[in-house]
C-alpha positions in Angstrom: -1.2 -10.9 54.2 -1.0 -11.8 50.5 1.0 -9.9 48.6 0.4 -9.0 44.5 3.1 -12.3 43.8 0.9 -14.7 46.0 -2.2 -13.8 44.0 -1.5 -14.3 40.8 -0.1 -17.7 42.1 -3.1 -20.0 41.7 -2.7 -23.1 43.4 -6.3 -24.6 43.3 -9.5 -23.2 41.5 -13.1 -24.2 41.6 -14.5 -22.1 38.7 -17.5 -20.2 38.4 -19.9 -22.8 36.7 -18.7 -25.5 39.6 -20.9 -26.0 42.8 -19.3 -28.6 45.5 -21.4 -30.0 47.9 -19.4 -31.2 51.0 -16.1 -30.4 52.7 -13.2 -29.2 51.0 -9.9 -29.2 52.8 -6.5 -29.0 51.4 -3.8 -26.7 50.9 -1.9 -23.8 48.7 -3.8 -20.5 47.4 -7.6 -21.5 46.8 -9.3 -19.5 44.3 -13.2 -20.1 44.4 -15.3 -18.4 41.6 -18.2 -21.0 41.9 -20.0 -22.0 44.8 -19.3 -24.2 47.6 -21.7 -26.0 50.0 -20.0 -27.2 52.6 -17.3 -26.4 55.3 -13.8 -25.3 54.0 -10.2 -26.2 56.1 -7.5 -25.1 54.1 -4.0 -24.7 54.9 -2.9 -21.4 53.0 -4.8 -18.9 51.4 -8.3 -18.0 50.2 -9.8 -16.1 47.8 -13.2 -15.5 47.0 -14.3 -13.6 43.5 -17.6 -11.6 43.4 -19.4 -14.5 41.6 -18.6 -16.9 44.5 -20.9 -18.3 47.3 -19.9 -20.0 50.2 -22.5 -21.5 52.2 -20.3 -23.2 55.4 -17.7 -22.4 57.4 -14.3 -21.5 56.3 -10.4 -21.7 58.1 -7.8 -20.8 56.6 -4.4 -18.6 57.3 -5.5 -15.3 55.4 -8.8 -14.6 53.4 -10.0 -12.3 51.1 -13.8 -12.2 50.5 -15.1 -10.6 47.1 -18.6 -13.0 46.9 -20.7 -14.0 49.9 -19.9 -15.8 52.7 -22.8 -17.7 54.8 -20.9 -19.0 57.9 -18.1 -18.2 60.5 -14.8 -17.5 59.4 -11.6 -18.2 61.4 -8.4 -16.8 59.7 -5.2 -17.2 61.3 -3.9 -13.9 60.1 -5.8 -11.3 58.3 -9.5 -11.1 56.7 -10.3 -8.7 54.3 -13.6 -8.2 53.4 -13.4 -6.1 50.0 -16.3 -3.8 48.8 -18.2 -6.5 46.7 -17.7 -9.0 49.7 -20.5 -9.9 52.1 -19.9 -12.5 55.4 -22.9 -13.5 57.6 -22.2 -14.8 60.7 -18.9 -14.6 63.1 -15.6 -14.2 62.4 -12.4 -15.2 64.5 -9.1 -13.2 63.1 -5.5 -11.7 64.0 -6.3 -8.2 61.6 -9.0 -7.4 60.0 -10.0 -5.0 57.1 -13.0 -3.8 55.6 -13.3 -1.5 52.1 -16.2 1.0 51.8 -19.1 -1.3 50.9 -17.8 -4.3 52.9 -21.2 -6.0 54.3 -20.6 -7.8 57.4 -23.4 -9.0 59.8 -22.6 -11.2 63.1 -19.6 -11.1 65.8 -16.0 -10.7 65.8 -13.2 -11.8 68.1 -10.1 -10.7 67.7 -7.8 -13.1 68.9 -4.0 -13.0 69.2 -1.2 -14.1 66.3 -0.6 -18.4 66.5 
């Protein structure tokens, strides 16, 4: 899980008036205010804002969704989906955690720590 440190630790950030079109992979925390067409890999972390759209599918180690998520998730430890945060389609995760207002339409397997 990230903890308060982690966050504010910003490896990478694609900013709210950026839109990528293709596949991002890479690694350290990934901070995404913008939009992202594409599939993501990513060794660490993930964070998506509220302003953020993400219209692929994502892998990471732990994830927490503010903005919209179009696309299956696999997350090799824990998912949160926060209040503001909205994931179509399936989701493959250790733990998972959804706030009040958490949106999240499609399947789930929960699969055992790697």
């Amino acid at each position: 899980m990230l903890s308060e440190k982690d966050i504010n630790r910003i490896d990478n950030l694609i900013g709210v008036q950026c839109k990528i079109a293709g596949k991002v992979h890479g690694k350290g925390l990934l901070k995404i205010d913008g939009t992202v067409e594409g599939d993501i890999v990513w060794e660490d972390n993930i964070i998506l804002d509220s302003s953020s759209l993400c219209k692929g599918n994502v892998c990471c180690k732990n994830a927490i969704i503010n903005g919209t998520v179009e696309g299956d998730i696999i997350c090799k430890d824990t998912l949160v989906i926060q209040s503001s945060g909205k994931i179509t389609g399936d989701i493959s995760t250790v733990k998972l955690v959804i706030n009040e207002g958490g949106k999240f339409s499609g399947r789930c397997s929960m699969m055992p720590k790697i």
